[in-house]
Residue frames as qw, qx, qy, qz and C-alpha x, y, z in Angstrom:
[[0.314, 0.164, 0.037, -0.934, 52.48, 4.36, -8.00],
 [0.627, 0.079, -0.538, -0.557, 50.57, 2.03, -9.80],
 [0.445, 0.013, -0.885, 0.133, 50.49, -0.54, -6.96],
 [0.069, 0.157, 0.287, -0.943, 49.51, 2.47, -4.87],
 [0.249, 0.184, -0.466, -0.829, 46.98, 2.85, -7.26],
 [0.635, -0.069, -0.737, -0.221, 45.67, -0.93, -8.10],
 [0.177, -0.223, -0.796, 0.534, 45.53, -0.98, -3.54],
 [0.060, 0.076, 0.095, -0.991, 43.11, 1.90, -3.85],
 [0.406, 0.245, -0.303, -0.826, 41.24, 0.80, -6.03],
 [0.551, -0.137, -0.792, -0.225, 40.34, -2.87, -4.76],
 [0.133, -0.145, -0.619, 0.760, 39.88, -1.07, -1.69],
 [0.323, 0.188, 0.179, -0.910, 37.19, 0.85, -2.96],
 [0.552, 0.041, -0.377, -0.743, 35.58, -1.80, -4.57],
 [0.382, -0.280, -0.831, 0.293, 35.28, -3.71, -1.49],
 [0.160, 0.238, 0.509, -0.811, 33.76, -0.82, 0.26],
 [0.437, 0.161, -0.252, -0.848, 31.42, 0.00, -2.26],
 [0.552, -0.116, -0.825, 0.004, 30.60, -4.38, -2.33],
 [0.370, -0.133, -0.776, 0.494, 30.24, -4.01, 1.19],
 [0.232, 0.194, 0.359, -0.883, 27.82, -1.36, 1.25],
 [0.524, -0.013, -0.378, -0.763, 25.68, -2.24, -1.41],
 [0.452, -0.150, -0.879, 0.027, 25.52, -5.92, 0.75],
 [0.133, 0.390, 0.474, -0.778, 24.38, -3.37, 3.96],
 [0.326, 0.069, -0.254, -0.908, 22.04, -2.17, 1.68],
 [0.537, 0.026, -0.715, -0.447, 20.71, -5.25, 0.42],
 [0.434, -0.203, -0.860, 0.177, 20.54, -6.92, 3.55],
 [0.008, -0.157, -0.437, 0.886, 18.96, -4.30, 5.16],
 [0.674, 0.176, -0.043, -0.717, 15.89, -4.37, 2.84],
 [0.605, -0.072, -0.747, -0.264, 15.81, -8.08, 2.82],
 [0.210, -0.232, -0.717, 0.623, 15.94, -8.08, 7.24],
 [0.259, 0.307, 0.362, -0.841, 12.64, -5.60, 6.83],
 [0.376, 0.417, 0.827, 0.007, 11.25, -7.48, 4.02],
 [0.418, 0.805, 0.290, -0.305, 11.22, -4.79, 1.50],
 [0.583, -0.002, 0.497, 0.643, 12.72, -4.26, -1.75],
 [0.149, 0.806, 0.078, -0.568, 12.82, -1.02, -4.32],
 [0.563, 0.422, 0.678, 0.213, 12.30, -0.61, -7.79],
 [0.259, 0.485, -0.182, -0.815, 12.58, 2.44, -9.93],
 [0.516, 0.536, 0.666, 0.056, 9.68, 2.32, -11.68],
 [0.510, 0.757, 0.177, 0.368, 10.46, 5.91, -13.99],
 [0.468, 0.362, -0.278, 0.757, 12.76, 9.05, -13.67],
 [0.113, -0.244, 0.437, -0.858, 12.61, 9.97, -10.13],
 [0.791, -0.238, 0.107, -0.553, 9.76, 7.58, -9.42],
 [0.315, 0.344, -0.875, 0.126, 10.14, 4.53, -7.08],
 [0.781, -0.337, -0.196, -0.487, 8.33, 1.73, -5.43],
 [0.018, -0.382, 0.859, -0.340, 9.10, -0.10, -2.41],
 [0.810, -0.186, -0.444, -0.335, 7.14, -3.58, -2.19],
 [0.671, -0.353, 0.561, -0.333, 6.46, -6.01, 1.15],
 [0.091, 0.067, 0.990, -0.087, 6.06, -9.17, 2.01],
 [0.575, -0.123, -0.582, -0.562, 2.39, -10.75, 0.28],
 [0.553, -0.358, -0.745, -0.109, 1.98, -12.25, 4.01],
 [0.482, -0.681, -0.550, 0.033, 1.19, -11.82, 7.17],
 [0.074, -0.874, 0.342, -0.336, 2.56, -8.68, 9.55],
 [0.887, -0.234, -0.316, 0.243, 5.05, -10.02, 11.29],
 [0.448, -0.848, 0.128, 0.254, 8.02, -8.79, 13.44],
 [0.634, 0.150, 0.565, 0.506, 10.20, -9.63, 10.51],
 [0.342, 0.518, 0.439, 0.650, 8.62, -7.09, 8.15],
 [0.290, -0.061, -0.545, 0.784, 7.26, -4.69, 10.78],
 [0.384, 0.623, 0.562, -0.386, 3.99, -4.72, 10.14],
 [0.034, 0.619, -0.315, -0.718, 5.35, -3.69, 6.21],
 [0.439, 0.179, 0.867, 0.152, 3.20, -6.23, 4.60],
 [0.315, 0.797, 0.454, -0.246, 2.07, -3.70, 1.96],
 [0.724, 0.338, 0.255, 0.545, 3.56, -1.85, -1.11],
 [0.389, -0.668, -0.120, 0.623, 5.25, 1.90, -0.91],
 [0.454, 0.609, 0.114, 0.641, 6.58, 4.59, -3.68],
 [0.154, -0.713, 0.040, 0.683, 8.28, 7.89, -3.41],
 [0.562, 0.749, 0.248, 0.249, 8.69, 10.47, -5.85],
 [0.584, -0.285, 0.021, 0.760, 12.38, 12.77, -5.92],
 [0.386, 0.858, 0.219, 0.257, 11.61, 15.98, -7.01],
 [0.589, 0.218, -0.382, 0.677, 14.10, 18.90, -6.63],
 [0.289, -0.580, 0.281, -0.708, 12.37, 20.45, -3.80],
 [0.315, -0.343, 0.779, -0.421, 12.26, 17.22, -2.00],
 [0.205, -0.093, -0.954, -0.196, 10.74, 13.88, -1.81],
 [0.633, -0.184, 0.150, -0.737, 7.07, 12.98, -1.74],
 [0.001, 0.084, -0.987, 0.139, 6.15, 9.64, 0.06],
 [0.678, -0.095, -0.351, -0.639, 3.52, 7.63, -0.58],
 [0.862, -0.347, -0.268, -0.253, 2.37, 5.85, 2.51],
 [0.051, 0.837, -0.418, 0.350, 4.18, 5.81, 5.77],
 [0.548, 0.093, -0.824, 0.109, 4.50, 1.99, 6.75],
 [0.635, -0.344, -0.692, -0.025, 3.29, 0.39, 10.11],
 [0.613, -0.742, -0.198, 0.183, 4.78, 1.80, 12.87],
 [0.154, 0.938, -0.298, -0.093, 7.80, 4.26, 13.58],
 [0.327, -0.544, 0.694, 0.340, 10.47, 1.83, 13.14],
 [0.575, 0.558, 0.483, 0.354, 8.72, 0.34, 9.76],
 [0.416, 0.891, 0.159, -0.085, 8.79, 3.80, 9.16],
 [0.209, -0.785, 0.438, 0.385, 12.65, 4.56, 9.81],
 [0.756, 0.094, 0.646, 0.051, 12.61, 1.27, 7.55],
 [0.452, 0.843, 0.290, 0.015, 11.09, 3.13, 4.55],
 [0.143, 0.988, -0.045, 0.033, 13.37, 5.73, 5.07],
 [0.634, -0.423, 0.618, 0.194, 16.51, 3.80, 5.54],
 [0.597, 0.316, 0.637, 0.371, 15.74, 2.17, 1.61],
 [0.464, 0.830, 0.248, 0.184, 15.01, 5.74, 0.05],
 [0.151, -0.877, 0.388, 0.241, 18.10, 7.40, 1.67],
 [0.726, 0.120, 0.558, 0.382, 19.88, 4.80, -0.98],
 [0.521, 0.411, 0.431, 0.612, 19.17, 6.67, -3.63],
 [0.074, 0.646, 0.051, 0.758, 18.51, 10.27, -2.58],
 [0.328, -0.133, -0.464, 0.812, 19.77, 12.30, 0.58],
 [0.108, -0.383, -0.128, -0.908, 16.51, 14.92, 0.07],
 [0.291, -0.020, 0.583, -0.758, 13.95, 15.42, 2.85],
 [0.042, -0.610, -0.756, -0.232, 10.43, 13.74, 2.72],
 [0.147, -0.181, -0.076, -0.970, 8.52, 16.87, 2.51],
 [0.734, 0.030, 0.009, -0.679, 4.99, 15.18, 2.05],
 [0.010, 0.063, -0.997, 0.033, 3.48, 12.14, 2.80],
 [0.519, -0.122, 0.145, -0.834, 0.61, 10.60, 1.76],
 [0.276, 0.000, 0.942, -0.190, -1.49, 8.16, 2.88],
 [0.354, 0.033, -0.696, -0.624, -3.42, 6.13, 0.66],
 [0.629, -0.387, -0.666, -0.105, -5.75, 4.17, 3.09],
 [0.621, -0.611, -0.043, -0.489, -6.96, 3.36, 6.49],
 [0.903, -0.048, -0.303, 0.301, -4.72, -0.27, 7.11],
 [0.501, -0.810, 0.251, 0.173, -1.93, 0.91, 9.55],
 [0.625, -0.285, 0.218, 0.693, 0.67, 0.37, 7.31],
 [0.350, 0.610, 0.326, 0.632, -0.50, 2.92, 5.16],
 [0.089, 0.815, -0.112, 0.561, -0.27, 6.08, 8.06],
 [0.758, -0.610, -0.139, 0.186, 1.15, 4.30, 11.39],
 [0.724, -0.034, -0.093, 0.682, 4.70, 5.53, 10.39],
 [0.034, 0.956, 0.140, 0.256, 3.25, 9.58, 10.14],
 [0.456, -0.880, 0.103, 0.089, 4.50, 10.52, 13.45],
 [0.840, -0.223, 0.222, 0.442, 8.22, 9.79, 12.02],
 [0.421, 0.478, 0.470, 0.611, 8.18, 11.45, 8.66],
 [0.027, -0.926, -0.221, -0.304, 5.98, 14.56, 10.52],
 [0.591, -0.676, 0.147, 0.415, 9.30, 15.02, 13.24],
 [0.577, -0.135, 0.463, 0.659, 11.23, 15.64, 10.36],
 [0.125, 0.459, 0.120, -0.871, 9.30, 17.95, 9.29],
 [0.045, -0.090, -0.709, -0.698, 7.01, 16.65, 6.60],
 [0.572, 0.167, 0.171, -0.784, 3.12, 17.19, 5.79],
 [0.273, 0.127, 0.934, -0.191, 0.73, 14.76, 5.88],
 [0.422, 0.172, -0.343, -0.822, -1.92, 14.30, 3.24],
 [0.031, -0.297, -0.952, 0.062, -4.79, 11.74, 3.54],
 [0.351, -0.570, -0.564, -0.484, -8.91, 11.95, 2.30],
 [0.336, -0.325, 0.345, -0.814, -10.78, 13.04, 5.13],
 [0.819, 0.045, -0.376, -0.431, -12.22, 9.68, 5.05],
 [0.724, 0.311, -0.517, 0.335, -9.25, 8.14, 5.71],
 [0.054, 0.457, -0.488, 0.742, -8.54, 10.44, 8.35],
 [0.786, -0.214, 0.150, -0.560, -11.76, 9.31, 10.31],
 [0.905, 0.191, -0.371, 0.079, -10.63, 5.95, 9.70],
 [0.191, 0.739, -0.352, 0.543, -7.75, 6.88, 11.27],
 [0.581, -0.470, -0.066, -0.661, -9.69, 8.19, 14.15],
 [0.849, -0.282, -0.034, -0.446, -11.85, 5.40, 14.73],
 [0.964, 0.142, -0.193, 0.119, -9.09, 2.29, 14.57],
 [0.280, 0.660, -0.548, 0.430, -5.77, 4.10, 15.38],
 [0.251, -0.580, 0.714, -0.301, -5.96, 1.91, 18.99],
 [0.958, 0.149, 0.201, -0.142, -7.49, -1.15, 17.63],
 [0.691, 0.647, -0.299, 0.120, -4.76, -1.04, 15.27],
 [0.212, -0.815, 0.362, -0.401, -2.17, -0.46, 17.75],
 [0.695, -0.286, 0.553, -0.360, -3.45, -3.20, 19.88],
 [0.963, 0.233, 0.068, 0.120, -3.29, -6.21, 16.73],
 [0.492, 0.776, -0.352, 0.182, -0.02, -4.56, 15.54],
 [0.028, -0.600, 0.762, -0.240, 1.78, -4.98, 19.03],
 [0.858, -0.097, 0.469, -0.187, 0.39, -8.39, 19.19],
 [0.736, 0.668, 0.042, 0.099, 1.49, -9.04, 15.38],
 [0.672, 0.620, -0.238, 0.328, 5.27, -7.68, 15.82],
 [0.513, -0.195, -0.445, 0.708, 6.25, -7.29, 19.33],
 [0.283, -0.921, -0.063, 0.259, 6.24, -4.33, 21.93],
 [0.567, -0.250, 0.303, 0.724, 9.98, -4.04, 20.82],
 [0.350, 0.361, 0.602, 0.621, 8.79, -3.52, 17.11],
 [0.064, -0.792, -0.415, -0.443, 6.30, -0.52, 17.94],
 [0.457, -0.591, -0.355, 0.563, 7.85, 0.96, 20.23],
 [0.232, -0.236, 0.159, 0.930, 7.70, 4.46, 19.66],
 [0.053, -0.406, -0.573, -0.709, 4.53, 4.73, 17.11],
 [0.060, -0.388, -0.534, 0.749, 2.23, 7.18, 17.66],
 [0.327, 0.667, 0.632, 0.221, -0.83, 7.98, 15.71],
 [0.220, -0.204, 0.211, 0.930, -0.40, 11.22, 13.65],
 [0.427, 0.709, 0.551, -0.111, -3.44, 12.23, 11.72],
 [0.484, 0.617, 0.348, 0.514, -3.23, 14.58, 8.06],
 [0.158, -0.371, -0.091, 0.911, -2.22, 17.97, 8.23],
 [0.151, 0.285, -0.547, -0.772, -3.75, 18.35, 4.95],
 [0.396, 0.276, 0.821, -0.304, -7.29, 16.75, 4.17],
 [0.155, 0.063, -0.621, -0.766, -9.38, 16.39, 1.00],
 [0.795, 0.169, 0.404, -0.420, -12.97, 15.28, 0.67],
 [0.873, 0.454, 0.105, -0.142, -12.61, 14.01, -3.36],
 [0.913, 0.215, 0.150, 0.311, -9.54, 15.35, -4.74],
 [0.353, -0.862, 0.101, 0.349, -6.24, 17.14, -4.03],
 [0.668, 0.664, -0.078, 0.327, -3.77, 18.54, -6.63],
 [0.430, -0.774, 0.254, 0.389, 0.13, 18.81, -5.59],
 [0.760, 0.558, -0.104, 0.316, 2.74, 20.20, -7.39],
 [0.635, -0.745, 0.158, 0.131, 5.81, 19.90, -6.34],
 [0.168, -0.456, 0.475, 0.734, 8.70, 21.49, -8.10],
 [0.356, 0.241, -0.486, -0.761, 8.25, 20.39, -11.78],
 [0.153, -0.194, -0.969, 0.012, 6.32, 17.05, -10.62],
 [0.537, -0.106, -0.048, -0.835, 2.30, 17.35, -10.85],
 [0.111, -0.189, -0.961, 0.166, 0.61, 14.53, -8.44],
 [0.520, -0.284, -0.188, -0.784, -3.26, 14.30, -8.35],
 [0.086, -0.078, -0.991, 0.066, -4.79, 12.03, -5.68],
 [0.477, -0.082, -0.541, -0.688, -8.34, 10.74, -5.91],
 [0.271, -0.034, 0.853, -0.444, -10.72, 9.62, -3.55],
 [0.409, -0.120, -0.555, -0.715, -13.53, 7.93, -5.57],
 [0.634, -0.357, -0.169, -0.664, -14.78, 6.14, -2.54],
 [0.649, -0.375, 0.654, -0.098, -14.62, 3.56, 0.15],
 [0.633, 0.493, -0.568, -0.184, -13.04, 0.56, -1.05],
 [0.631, 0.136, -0.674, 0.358, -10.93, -1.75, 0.86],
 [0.289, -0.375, -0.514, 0.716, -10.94, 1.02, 3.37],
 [0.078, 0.847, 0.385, -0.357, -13.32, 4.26, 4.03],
 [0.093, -0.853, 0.031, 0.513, -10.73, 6.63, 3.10],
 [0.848, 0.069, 0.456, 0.260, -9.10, 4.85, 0.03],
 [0.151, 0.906, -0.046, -0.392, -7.17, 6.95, -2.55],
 [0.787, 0.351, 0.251, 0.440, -5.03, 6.69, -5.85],
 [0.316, -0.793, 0.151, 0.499, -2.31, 8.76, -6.36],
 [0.736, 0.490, 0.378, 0.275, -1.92, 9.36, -9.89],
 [0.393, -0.515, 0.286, 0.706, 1.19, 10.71, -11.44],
 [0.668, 0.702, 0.192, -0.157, -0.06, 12.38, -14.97],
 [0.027, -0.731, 0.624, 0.276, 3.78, 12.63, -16.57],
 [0.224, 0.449, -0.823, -0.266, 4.12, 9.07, -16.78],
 [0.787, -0.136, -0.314, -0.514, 0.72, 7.47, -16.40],
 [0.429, 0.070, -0.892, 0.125, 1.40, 6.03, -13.77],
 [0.537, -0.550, -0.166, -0.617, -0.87, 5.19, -10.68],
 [0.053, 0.120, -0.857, 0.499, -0.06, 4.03, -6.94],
 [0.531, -0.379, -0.390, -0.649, -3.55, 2.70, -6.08],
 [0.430, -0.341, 0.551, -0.629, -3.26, 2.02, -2.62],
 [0.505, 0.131, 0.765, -0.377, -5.73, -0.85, -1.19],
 [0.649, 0.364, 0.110, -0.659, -7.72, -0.73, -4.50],
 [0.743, 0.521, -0.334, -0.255, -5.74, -2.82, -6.05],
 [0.753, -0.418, 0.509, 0.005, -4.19, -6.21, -5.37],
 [0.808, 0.373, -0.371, -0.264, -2.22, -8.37, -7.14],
 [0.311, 0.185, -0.891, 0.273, -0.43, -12.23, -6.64],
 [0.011, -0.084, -0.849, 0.521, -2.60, -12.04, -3.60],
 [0.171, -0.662, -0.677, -0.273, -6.46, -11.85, -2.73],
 [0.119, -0.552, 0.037, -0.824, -7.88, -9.06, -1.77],
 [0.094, -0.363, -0.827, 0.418, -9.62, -9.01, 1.72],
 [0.195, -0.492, -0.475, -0.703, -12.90, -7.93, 2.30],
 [0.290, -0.139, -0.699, 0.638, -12.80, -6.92, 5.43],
 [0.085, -0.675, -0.668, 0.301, -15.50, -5.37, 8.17],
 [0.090, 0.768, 0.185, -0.606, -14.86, -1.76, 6.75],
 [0.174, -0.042, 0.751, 0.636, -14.51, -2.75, 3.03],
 [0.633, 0.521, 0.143, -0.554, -18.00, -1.56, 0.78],
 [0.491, 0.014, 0.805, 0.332, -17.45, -4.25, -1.88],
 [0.380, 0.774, 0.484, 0.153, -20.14, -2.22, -4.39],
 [0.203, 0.975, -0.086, -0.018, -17.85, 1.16, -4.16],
 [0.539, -0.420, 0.615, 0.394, -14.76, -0.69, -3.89],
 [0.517, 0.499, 0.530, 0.450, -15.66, -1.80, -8.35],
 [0.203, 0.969, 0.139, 0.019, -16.57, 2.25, -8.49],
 [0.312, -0.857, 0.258, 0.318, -13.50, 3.21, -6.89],
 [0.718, -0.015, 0.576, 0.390, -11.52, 0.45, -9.38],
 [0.506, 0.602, 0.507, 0.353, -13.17, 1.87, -12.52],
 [0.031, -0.968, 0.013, 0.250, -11.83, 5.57, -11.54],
 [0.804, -0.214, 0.510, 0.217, -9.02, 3.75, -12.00],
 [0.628, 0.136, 0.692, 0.328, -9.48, 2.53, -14.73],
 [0.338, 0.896, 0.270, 0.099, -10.91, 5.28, -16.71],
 [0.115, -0.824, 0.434, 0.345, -6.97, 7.22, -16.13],
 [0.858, 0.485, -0.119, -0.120, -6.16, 4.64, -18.38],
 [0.495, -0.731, 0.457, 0.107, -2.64, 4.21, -16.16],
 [0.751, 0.450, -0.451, -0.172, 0.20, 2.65, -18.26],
 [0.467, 0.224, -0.727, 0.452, 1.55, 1.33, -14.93],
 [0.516, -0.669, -0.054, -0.532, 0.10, 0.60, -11.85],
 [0.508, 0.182, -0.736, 0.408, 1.69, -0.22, -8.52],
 [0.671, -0.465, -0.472, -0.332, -0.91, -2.00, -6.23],
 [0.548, -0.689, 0.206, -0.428, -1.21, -2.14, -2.63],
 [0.416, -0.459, 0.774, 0.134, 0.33, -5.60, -2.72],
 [0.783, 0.441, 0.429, 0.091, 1.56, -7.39, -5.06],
 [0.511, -0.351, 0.282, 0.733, 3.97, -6.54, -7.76],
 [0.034, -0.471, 0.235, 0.849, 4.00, -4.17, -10.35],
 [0.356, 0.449, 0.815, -0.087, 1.08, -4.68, -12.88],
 [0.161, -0.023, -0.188, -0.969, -0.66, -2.88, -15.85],
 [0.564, -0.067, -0.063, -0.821, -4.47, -2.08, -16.27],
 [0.615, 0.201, -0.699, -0.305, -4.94, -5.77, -17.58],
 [0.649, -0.046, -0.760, 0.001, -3.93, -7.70, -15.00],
 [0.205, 0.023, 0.577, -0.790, -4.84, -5.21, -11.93],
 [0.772, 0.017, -0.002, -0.636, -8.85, -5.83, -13.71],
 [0.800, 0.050, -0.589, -0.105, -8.29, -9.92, -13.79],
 [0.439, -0.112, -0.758, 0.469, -6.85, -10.26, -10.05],
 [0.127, 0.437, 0.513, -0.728, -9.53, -7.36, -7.88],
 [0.394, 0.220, -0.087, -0.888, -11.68, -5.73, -10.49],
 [0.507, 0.037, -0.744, -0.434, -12.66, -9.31, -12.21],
 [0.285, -0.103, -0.871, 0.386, -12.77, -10.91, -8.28],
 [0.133, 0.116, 0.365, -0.914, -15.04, -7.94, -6.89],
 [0.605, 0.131, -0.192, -0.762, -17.55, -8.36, -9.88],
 [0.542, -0.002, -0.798, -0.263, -17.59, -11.99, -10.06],
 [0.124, -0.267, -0.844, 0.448, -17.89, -12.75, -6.19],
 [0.301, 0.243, 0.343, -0.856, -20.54, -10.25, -5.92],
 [0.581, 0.200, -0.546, -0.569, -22.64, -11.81, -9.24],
 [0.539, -0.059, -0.824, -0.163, -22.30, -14.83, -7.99],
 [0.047, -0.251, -0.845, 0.470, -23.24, -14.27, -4.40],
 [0.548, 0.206, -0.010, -0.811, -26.62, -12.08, -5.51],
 [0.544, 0.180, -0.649, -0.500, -27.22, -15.33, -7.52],
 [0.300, -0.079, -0.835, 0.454, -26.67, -17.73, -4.24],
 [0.157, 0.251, 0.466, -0.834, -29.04, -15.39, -2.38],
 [0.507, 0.129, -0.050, -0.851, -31.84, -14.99, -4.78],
 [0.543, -0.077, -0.822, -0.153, -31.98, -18.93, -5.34],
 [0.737, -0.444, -0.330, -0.389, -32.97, -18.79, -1.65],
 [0.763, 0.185, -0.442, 0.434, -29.64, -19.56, -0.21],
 [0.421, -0.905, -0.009, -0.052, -28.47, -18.52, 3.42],
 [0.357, 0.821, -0.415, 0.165, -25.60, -17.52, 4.60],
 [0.727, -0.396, 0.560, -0.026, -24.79, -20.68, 6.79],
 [0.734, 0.328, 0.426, 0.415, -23.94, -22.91, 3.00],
 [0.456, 0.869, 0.052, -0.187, -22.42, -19.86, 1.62],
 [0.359, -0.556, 0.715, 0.227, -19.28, -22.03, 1.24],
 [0.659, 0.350, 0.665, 0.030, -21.07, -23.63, -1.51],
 [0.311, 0.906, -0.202, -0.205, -20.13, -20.25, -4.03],
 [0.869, 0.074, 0.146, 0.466, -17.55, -21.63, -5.73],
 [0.078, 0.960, -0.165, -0.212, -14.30, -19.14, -6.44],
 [0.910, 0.109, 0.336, 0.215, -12.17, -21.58, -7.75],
 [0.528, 0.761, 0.091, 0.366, -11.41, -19.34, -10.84],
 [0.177, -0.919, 0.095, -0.339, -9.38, -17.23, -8.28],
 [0.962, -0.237, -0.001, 0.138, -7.40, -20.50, -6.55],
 [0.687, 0.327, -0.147, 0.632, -4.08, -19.08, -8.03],
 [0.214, 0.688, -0.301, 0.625, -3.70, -16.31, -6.13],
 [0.328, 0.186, -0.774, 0.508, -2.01, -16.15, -2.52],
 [0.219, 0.035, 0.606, -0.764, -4.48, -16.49, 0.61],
 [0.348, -0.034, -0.745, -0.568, -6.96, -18.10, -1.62],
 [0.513, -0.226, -0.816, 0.140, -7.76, -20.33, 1.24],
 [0.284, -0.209, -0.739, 0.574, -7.77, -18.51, 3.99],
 [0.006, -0.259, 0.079, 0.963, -9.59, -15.40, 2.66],
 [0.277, -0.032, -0.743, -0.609, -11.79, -16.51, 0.29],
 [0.390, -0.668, -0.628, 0.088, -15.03, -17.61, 3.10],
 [0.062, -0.679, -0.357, 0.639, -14.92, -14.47, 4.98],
 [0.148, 0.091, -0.329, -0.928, -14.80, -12.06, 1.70],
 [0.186, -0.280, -0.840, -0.425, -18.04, -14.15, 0.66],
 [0.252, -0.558, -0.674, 0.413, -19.75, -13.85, 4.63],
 [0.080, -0.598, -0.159, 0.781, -19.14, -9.74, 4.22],
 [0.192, 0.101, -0.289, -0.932, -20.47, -9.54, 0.63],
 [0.267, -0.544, -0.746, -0.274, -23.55, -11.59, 1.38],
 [0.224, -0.671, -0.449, 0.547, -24.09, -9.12, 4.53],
 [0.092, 0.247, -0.150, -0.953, -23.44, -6.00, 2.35],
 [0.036, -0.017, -0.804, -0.593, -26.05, -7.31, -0.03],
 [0.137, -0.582, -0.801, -0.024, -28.89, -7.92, 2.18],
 [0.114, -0.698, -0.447, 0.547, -29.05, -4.20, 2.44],
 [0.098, -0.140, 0.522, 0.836, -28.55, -2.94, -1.12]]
């Protein structure tokens, strides 16, 4: 009996070994890893580089929330097999439906994976902003994404748009869980939004917030309501904040890697410009102070080009 017993029982702690290694390798082959960040609240982080067919265009940071009517997802990853991705790493820890899903931005990995999450019968939540965004980009996007990860990799994605639209701000409660999200304005993207969890101060801030890595400042980025949108932020006073990319972070060091970068690059290019300065030498701004974080290099001239262009029309 006891040999019985002692066979059973190194049986089962090989299976159990052997799944948690399927786990593991399964969110290290999609390039994402998961964190419980409080009770019933979890983040799933990318890869800090490029999309790639590797991550599936999942180069961007994730959360869910478990309630006991079901799970609410925050941001639905790149395409539908990033999304099955997502949903592959939260069926780890809880078997409940995604109910709701919302999307924090415009970027494609924040609502290319909808059309996965809405077959299964969830609702889609995203700014009206955003949604336009959406819109306007959903076959640009498309078109970099299957260049970026393969035809294989996207096979299947199909642009979904919100079920559920907000102009400013949309209150959900779900069971005993009270989520507010917040559009304070473009930012990164048009449609940007923070998804603040008032229980345990905590905040998913989407695009507004980077960390480890530089922001980008891309062609639909507003670099003067991107600081507003920060300082909504900042004014929840969040005791946790888990950034678009980049790893987990409080108040502190989300204002020293994007809120300090936003105010300084703008200061200093207003300063470049009023000396007389064009934008052919505007590689002469120094950003130096900023050198530590990833894409420094590559990132760091075109953010400058698109806040001297915002500028000459302020």
């Amino acid at each position: 009996m006891n040999l019985t017993f002692s066979f059973f029982s190194i049986s089962k702690t090989i299976l159990l070994a052997g799944c948690l290694f399927c786990v593991q390798a399964m969110a290290q082959n999609n390039a994402l890893s998961l964190k419980k960040i409080d009770q019933n609240v979890y983040a799933i982080f990318g890869q800090l580089g490029d999309r790639s067919a590797e991550n599936l265009g999942n180069n961007a940071n994730f959360g869910f929330i478990i309630t006991a009517d079901g799970i609410v997802l925050i941001d639905s990853g790149a395409s539908f097999q990033g999304a099955q991705a997502i949903h592959s790493l939260i069926k780890t820890v809880s078997e409940q439906p995604v109910i709701y899903v919302i999307n924090t931005g415009g970027q494609d990995h924040r609502w290319l994976g909808n059309d996965y999450f809405s077959r299964l019968g969830a609702k889609i939540i995203a700014s009206k902003a955003a949604t336009k965004d959406h819109t306007t980009r959903a076959n640009s996007q498309i078109e970099r994404l299957t260049s970026a990860i393969g035809e294989a990799n996207i096979k299947d994605t199909k642009p979904k748009f919100a079920d559920i639209q907000f102009d400013r701000s949309y209150s959900l409660q779900v069971a005993a869980t009270q989520i507010e999200i917040i559009h304070a304005g473009s930012a990164h993207t048009p449609g940007d939004s923070i998804v603040w969890l008032p229980q345990s101060k905590t905040a998913f801030s989407g695009d507004i917030v980077y960390t480890q890595r530089l922001l980008g400042i891309i062609s639909v980025s507003n670099s003067k309501s991107w600081v507003n949108a920060f300082e909504a932020l900042k004014n929840l006073e969040p005791g946790i904040v888990i950034p678009g990319h980049g790893k987990t972070t409080d108040l502190a060091s989300a204002i020293k890697d994007t809120y300090r970068y936003l105010t300084t690059l703008r200061e200093k290019t207003r300063d470049f410009m009023d000396a007389g300065n064009g934008i052919e030498s505007i590689s002469a701004i120094s950003q130096d102070e900023f050198s530590y974080l990833k894409n420094y290099d590559i990132l760091k001239g075109r953010n400058a080009q698109k806040v001297f262009e915002e500028l000459e029309w302020e």
